[in-house]
C-alpha positions as protocol buffer text, in pm:
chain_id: "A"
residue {
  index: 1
  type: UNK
  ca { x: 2826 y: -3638 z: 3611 }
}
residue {
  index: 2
  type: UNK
  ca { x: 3139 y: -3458 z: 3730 }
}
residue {
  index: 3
  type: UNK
  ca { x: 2929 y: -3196 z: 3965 }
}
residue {
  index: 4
  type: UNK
  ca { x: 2799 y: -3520 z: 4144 }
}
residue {
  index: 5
  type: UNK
  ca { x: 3118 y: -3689 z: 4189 }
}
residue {
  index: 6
  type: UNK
  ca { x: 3249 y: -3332 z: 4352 }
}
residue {
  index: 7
  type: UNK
  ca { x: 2943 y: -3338 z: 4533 }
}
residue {
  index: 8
  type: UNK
  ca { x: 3034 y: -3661 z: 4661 }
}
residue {
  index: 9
  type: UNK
  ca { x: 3429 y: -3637 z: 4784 }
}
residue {
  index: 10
  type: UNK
  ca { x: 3331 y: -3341 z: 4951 }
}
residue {
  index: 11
  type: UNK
  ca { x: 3035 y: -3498 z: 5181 }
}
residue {
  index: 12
  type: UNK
  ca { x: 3304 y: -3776 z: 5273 }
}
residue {
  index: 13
  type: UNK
  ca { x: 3565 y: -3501 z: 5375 }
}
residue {
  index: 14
  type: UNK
  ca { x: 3283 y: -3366 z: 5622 }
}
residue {
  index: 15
  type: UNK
  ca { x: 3189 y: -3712 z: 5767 }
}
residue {
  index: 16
  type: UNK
  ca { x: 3491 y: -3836 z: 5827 }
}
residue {
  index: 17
  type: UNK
  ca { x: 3618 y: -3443 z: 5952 }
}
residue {
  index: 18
  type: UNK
  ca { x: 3309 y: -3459 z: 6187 }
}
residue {
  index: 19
  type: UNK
  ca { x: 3329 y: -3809 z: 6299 }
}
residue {
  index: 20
  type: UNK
  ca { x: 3680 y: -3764 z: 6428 }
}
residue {
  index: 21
  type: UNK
  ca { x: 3600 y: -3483 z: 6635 }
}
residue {
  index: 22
  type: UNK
  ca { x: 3319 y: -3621 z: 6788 }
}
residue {
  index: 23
  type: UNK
  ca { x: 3418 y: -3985 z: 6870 }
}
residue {
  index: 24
  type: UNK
  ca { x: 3752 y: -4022 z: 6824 }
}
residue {
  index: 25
  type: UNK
  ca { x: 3965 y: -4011 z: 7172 }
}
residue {
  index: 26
  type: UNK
  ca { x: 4312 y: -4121 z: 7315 }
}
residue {
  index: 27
  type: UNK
  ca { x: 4380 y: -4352 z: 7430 }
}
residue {
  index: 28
  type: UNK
  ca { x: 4137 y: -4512 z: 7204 }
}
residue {
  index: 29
  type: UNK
  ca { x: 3945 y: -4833 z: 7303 }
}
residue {
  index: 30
  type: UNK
  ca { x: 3713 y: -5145 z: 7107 }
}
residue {
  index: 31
  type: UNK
  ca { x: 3429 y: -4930 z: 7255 }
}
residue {
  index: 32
  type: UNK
  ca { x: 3485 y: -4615 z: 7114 }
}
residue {
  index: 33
  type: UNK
  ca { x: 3604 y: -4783 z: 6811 }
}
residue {
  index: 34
  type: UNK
  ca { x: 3287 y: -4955 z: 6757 }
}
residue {
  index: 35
  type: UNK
  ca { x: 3061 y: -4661 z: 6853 }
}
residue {
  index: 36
  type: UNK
  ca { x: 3263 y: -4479 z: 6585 }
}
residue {
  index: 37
  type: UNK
  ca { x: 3195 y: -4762 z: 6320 }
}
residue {
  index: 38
  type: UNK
  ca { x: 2822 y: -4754 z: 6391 }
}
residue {
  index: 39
  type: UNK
  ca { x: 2826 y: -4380 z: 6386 }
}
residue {
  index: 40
  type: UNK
  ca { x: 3010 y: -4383 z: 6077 }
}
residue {
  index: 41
  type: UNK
  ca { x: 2785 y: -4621 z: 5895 }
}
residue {
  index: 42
  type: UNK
  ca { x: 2455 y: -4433 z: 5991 }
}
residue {
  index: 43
  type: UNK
  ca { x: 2570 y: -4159 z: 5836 }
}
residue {
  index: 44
  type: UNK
  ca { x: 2733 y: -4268 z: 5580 }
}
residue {
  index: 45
  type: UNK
  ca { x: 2380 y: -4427 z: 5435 }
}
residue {
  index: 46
  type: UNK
  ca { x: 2154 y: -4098 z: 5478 }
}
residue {
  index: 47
  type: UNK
  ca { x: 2438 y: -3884 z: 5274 }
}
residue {
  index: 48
  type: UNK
  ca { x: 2435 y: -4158 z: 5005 }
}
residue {
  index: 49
  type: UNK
  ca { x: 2053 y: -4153 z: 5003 }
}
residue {
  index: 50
  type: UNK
  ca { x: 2075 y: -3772 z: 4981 }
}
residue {
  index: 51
  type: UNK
  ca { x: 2325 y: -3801 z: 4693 }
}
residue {
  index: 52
  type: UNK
  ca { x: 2166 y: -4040 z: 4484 }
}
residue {
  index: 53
  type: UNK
  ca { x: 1868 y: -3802 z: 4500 }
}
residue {
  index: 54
  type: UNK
  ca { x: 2078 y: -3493 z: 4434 }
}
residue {
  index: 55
  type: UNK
  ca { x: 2214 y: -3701 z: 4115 }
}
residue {
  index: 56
  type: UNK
  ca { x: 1882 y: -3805 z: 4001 }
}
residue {
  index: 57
  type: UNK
  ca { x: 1743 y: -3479 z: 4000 }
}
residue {
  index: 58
  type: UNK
  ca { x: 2044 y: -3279 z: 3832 }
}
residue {
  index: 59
  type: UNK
  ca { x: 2017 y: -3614 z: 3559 }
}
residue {
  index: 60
  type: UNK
  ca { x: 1637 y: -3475 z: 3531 }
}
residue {
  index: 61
  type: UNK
  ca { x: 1700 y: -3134 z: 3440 }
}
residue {
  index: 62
  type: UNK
  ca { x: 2021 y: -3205 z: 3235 }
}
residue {
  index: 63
  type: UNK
  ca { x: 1799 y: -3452 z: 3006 }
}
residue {
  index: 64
  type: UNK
  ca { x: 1550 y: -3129 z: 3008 }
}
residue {
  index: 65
  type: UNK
  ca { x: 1778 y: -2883 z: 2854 }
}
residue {
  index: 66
  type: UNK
  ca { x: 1891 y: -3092 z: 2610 }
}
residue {
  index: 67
  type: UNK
  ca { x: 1559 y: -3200 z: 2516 }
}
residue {
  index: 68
  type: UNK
  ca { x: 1466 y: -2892 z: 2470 }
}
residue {
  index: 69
  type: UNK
  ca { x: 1727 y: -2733 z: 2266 }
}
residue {
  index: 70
  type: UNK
  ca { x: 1627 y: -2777 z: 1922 }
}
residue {
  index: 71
  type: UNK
  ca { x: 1234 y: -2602 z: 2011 }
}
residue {
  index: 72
  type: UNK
  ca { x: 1340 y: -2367 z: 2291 }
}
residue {
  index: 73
  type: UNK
  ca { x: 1406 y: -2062 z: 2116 }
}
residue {
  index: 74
  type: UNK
  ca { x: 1720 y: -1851 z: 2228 }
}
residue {
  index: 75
  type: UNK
  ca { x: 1717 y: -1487 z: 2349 }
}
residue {
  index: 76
  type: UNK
  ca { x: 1876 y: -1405 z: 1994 }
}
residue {
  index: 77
  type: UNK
  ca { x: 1623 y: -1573 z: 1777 }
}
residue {
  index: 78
  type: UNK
  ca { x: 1305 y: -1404 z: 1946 }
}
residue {
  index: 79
  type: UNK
  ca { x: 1499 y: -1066 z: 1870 }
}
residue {
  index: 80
  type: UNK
  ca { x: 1527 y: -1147 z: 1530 }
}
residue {
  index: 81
  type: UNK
  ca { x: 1181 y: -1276 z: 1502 }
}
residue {
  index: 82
  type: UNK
  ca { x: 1052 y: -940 z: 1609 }
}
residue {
  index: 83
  type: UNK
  ca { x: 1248 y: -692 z: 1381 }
}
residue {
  index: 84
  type: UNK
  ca { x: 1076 y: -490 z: 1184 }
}
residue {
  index: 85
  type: UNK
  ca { x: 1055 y: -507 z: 820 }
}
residue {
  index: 86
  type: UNK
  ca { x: 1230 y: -237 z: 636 }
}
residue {
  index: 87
  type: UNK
  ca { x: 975 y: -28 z: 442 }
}
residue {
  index: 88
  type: UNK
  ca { x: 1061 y: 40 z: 47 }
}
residue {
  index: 89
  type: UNK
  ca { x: 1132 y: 374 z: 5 }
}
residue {
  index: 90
  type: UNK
  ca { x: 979 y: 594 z: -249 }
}
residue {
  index: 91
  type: UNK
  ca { x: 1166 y: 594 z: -580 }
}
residue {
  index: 92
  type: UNK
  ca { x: 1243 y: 984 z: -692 }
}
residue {
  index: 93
  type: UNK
  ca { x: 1368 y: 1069 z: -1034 }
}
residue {
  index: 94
  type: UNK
  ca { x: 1524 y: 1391 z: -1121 }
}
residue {
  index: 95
  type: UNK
  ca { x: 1339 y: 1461 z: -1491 }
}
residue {
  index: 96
  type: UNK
  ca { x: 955 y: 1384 z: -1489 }
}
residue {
  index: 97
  type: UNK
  ca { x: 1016 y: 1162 z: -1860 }
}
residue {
  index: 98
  type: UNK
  ca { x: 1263 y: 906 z: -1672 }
}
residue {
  index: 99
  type: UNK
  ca { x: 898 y: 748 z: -1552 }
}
residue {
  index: 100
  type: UNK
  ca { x: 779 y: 703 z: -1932 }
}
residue {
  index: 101
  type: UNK
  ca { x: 744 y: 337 z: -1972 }
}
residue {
  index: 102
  type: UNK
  ca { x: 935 y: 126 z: -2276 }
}
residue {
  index: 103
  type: UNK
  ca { x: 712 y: 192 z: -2527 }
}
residue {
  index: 104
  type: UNK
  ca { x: 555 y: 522 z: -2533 }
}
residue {
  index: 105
  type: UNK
  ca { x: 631 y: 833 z: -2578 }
}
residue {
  index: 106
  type: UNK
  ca { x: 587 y: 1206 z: -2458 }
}
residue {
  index: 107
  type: UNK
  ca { x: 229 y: 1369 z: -2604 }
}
residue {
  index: 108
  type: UNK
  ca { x: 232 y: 1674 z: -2385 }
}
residue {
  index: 109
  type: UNK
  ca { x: 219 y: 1761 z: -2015 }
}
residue {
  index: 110
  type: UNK
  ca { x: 134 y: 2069 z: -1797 }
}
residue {
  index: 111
  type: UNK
  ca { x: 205 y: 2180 z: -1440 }
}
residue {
  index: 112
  type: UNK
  ca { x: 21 y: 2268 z: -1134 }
}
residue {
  index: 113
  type: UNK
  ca { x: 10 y: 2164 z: -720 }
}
residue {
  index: 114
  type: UNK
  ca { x: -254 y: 1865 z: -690 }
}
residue {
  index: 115
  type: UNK
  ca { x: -174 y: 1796 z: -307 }
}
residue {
  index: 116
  type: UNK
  ca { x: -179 y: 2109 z: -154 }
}
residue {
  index: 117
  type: UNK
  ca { x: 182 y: 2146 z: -65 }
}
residue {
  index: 118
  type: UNK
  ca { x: 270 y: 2450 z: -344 }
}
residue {
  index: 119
  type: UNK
  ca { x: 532 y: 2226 z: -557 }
}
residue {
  index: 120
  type: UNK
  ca { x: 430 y: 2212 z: -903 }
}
residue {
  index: 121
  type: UNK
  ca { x: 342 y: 1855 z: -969 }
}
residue {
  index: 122
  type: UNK
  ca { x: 402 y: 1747 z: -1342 }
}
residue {
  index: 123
  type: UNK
  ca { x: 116 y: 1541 z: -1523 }
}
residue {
  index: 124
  type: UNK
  ca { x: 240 y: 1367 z: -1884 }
}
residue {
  index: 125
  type: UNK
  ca { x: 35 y: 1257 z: -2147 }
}
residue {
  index: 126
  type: UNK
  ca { x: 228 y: 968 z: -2307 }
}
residue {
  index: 127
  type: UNK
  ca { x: 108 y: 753 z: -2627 }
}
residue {
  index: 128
  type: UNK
  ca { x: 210 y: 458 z: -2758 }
}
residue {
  index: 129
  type: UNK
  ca { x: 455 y: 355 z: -3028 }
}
residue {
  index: 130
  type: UNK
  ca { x: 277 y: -8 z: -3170 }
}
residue {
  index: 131
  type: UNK
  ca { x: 356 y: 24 z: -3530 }
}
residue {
  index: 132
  type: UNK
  ca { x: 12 y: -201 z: -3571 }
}
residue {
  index: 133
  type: UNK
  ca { x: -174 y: 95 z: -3461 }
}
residue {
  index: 134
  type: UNK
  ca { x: -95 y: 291 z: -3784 }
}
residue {
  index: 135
  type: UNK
  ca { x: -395 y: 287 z: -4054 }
}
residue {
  index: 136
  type: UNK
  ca { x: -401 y: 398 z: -4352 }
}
residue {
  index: 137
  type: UNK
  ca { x: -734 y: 611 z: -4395 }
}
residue {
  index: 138
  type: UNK
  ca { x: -967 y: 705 z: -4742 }
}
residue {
  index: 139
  type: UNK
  ca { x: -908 y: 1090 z: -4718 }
}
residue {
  index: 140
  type: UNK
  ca { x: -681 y: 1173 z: -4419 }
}
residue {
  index: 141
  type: UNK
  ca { x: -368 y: 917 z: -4505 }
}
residue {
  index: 142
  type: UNK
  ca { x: -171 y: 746 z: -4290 }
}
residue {
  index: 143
  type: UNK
  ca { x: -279 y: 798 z: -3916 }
}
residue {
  index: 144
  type: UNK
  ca { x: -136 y: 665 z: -3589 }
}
residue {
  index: 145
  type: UNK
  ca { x: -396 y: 550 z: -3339 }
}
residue {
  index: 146
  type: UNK
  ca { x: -222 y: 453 z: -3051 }
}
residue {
  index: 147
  type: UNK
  ca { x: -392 y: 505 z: -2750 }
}
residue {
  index: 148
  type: UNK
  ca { x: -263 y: 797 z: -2513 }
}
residue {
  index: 149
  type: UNK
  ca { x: -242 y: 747 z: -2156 }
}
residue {
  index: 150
  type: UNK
  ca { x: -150 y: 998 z: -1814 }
}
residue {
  index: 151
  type: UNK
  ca { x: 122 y: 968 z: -1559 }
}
residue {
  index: 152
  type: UNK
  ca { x: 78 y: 1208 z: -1235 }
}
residue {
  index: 153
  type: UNK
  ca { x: 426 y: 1272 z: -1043 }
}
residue {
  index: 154
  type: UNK
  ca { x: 431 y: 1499 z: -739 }
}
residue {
  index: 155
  type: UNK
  ca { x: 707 y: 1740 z: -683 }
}
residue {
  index: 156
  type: UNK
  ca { x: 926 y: 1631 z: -336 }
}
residue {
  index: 157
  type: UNK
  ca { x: 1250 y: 1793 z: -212 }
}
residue {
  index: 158
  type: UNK
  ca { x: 1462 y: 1546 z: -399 }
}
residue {
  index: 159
  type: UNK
  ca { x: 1291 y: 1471 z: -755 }
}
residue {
  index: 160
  type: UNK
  ca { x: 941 y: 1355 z: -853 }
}
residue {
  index: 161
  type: UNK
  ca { x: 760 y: 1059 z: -695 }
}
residue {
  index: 162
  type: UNK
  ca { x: 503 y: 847 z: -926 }
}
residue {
  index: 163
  type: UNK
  ca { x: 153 y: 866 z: -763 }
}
residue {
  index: 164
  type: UNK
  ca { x: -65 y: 767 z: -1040 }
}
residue {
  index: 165
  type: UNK
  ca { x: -20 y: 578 z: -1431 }
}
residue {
  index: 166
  type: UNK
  ca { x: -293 y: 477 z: -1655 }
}
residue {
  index: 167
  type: UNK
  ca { x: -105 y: 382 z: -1990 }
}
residue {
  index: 168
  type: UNK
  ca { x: -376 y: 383 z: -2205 }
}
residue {
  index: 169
  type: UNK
  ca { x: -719 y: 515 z: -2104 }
}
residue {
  index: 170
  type: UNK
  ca { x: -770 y: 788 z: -2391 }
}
residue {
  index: 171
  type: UNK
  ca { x: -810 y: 723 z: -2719 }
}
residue {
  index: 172
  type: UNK
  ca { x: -554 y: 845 z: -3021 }
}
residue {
  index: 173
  type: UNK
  ca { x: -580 y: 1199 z: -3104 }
}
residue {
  index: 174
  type: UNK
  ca { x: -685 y: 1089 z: -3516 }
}
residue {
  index: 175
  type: UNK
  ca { x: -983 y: 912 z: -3432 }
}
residue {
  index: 176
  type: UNK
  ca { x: -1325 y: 925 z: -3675 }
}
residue {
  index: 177
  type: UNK
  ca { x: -1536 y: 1170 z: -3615 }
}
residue {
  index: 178
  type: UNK
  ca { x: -1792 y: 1105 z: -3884 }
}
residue {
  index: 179
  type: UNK
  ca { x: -1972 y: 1350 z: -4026 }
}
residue {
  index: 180
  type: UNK
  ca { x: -1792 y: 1592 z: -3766 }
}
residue {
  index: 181
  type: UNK
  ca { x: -1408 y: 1617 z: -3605 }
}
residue {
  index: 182
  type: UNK
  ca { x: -1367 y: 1382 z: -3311 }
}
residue {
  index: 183
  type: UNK
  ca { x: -1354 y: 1581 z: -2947 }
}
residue {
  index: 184
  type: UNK
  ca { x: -1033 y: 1728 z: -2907 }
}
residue {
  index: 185
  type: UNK
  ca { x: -844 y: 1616 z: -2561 }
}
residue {
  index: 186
  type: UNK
  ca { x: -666 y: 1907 z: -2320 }
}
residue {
  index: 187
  type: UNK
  ca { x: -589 y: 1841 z: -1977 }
}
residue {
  index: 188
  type: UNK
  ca { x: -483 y: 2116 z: -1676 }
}
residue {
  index: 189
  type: UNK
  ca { x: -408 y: 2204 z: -1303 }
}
residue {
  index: 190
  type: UNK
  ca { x: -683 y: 2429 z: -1137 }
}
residue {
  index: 191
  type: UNK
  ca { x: -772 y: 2427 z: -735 }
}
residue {
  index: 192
  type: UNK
  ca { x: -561 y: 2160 z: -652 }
}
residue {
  index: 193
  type: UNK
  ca { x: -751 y: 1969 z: -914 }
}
residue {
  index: 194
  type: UNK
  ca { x: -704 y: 1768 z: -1224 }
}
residue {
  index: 195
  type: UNK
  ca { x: -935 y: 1874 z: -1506 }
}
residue {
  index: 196
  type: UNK
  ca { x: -932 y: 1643 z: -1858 }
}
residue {
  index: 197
  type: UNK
  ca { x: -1161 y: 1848 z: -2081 }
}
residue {
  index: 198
  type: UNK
  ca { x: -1300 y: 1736 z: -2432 }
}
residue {
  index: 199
  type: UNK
  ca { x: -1403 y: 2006 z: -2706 }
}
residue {
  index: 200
  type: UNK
  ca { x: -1643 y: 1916 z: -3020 }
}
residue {
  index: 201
  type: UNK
  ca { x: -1690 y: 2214 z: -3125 }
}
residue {
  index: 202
  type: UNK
  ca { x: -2033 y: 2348 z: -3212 }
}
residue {
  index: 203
  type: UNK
  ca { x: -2200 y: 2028 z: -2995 }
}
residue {
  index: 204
  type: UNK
  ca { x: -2025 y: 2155 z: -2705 }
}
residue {
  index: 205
  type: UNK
  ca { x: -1799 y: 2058 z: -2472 }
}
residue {
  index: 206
  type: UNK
  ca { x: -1746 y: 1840 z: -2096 }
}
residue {
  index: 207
  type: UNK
  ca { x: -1503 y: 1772 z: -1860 }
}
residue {
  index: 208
  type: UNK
  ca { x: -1441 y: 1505 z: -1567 }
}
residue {
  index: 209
  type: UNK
  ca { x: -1279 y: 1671 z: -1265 }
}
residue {
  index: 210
  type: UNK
  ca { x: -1021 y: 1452 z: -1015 }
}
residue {
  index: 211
  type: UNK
  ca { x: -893 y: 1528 z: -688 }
}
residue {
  index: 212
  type: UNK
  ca { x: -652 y: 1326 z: -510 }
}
residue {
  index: 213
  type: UNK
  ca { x: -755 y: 1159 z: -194 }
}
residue {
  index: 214
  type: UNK
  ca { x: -775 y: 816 z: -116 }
}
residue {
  index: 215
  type: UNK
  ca { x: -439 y: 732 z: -208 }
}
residue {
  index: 216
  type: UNK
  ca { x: -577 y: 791 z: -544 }
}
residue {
  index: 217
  type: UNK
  ca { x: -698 y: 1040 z: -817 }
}
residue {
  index: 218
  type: UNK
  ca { x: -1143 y: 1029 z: -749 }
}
residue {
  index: 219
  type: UNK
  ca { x: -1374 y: 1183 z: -997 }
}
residue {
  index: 220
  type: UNK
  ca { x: -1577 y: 1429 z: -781 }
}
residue {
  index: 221
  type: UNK
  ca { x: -1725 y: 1633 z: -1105 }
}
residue {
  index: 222
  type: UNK
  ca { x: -1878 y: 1635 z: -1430 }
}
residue {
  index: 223
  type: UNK
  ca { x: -1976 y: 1913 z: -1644 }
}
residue {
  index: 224
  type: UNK
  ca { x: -2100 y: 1870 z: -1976 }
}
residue {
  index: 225
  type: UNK
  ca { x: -2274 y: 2174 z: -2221 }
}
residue {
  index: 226
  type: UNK
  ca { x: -2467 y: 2030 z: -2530 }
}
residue {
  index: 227
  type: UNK
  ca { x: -2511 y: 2270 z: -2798 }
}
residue {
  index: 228
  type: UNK
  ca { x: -2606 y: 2351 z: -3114 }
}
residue {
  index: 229
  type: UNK
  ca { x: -2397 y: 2595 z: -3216 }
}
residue {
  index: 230
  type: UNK
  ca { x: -2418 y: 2953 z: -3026 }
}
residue {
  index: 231
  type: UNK
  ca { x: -2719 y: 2779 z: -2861 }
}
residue {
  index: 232
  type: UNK
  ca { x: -2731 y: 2557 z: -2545 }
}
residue {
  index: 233
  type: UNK
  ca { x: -2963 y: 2295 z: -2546 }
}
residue {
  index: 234
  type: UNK
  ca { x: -2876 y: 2146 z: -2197 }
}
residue {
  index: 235
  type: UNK
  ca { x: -2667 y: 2136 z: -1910 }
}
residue {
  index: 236
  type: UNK
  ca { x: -2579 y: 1839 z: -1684 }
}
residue {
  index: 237
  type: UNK
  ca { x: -2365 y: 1939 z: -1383 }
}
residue {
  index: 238
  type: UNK
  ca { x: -2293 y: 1670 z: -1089 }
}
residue {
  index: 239
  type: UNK
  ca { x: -2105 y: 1687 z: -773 }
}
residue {
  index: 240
  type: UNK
  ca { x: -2003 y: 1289 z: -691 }
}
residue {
  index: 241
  type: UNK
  ca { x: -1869 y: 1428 z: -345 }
}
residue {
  index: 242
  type: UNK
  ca { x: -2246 y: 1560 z: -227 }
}
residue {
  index: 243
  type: UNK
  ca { x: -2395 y: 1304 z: -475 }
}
residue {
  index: 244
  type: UNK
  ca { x: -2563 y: 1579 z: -653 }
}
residue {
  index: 245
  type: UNK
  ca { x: -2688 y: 1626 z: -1012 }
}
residue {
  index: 246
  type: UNK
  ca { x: -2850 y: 1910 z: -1195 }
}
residue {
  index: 247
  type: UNK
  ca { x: -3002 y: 1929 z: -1503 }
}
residue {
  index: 248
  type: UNK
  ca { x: -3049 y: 2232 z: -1662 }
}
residue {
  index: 249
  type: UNK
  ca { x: -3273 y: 2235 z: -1970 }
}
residue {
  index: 250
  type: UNK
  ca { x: -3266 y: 2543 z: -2188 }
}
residue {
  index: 251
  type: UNK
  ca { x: -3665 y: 2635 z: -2296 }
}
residue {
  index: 252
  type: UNK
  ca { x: -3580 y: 2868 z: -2541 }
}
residue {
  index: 253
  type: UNK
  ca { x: -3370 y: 2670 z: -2731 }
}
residue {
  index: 254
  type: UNK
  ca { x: -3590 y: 2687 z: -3047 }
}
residue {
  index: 255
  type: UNK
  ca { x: -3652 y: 3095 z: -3028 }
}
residue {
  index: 256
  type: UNK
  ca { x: -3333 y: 3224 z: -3164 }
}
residue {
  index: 257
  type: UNK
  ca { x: -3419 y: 3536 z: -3096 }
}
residue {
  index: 258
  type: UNK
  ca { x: -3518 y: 3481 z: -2721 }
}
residue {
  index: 259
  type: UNK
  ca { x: -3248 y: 3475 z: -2415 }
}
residue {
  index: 260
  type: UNK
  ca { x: -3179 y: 3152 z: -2261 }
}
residue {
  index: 261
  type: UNK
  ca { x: -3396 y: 3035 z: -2020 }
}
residue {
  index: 262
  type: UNK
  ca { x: -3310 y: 2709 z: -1799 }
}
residue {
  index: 263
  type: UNK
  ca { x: -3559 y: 2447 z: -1667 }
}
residue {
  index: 264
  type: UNK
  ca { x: -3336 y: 2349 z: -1384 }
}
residue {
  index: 265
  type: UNK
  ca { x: -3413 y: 1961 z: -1169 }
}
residue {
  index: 266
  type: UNK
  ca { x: -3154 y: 1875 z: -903 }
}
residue {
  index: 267
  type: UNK
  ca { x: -3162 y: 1500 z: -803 }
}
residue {
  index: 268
  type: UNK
  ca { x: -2947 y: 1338 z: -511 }
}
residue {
  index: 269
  type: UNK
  ca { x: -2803 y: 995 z: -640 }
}
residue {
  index: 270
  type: UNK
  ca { x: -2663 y: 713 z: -381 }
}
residue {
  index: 271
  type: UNK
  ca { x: -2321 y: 598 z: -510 }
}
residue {
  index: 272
  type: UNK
  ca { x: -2107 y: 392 z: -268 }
}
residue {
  index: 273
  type: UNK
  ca { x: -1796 y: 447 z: -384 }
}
residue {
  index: 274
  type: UNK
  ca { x: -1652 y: 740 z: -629 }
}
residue {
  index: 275
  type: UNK
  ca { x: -1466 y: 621 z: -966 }
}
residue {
  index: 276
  type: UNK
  ca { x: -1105 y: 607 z: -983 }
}
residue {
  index: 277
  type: UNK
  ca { x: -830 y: 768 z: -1233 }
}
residue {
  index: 278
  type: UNK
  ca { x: -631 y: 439 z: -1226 }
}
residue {
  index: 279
  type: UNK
  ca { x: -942 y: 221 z: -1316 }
}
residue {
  index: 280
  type: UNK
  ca { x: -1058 y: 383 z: -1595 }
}
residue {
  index: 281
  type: UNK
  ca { x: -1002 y: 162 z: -1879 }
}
residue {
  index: 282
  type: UNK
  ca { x: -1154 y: 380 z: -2167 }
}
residue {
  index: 283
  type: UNK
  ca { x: -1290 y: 700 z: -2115 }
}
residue {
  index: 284
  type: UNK
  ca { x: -1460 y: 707 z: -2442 }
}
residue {
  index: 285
  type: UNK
  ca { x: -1697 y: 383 z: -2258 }
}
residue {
  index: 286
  type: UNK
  ca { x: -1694 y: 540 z: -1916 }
}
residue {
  index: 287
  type: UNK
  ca { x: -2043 y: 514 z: -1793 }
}
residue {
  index: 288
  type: UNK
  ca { x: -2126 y: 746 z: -1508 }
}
residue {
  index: 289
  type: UNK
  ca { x: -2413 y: 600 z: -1362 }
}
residue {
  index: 290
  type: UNK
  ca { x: -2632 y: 931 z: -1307 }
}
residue {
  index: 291
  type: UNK
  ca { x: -2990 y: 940 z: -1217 }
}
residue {
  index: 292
  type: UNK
  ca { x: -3249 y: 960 z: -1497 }
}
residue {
  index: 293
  type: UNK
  ca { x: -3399 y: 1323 z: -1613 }
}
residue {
  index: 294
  type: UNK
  ca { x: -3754 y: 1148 z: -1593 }
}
């Protein structure tokens, strides 16, 4: 409301200002005096008109911005709107066992480069500590049967970084056998690869081979020798990456004094997506999925 009143003393300064210049003359007479009156008055009406309009509109767009202040967003608040999220940084830890959970403990561990970058990354074998998982057994005593698990940390320029954990996925090292020892568990670095491999002995042996790649640790191998003693009886090698299996079937098996000879089928298998180290809940129960030796 001030800006209009300016508005308006300053439009009378000019009228009158002009007026006087134009009209106004000594000596002055009625008829000059009236002429400046009607002048005057003409005037006078088309700059009120034109003020009341300037008001009206400057009332318009004052209403406007106040209106509008409450949804209008400021120059600040887009700015802020936009800012990017920071990202979490990866958490590094000097000594590989600061990652052990509560709980567990260290079984055993080895060292190797999984990702290609020539650091030795560190994979630990932890177990748990449940004192519920103690039994007491006929012949053997008293045996602890917590489950045993893996933790894979890759080497970087200031500690270790956690890239994979799967608490408890193996069995205990004192499980039943039967009439036999139950396959013994080792695990190891080779090619850039992580190998778990079981031994039983005189059946024979297997072992699942990971590689990391999809943010993850995939099973792209199998190899598994059945035996009876010296003697294999069978073979079953498979490539998840080329979706490949071969059997190998050993013909001689019953001639013990014949060489091996190997009946050998390769079969390509359709699998959409390869298994995972992280969802592995039991690798005792892990079913595989291969095609059928028909």
């Amino acid at each position: 409301m001030g800006d209009v009143k300016c508005i308006v003393r300053i439009a009378l300064r000019a009228i009158f200002s002009v007026t006087i210049r134009r009209n106004y003359k000594w000596p002055l007479t009625l008829s000059t005096a009236f002429k400046t009156t009607n002048y005057l008055t003409s005037v006078m009406q088309r700059t009120f008109y034109l003020l009341f309009v300037v008001a009206l509109m400057m009332g318009c767009k004052q209403a406007k911005n106040e209106s509008g202040k409450d949804t209008v967003p400021t120059k600040d608040t887009v700015q802020a709107s936009v800012k990017p999220v920071a990202v979490a940084q990866m958490e590094l830890k000097a000594d590989p066992e600061e990652f052990i959970p509560d709980g567990y403990v260290l079984f055993s561990g080895c060292e190797g480069d999984l990702n290609k970058d020539g650091k030795p990354d560190v994979v630990l074998m932890i177990k748990g500590t449940e004192e519920s998982k103690w039994v007491d057994h006929e012949y053997r005593g008293r045996l602890d049967r917590n489950r045993r698990g893996l933790i894979i940390l890759f080497k970087r320029d200031g500690g270790y970084e956690l890239i994979a954990e799967n608490d408890e996925c193996f069995s205990s090292e004192n499980e039943d056998g039967g009439v036999y020892y139950a396959p013994e568990l080792d695990f190891y670095i080779k090619n850039n690869t992580l190998i778990l491999h079981y031994a039983h002995g005189r059946y024979g042996y297997w072992k699942y081979i990971f590689r990391y790649q999809n943010n993850d640790f995939e099973l792209i191998g199998y190899f598994g020798s059945y035996d009876r003693g010296p003697v294999v009886l069978y073979i079953t090698d498979v490539n998840f990456s080329t979706r490949t299996c071969v059997y190998k079937e050993n013909i001689n098996a019953d001639d013990d004094e014949a060489e091996e000879k190997f009946k050998v089928k390769t079969i390509k298998f359709k699998r959409k997506n390869l298994i995972k180290l992280s969802e592995i809940t039991d690798f005792d129960e892990l079913d595989l999925d291969l095609p059928k030796d028909d």
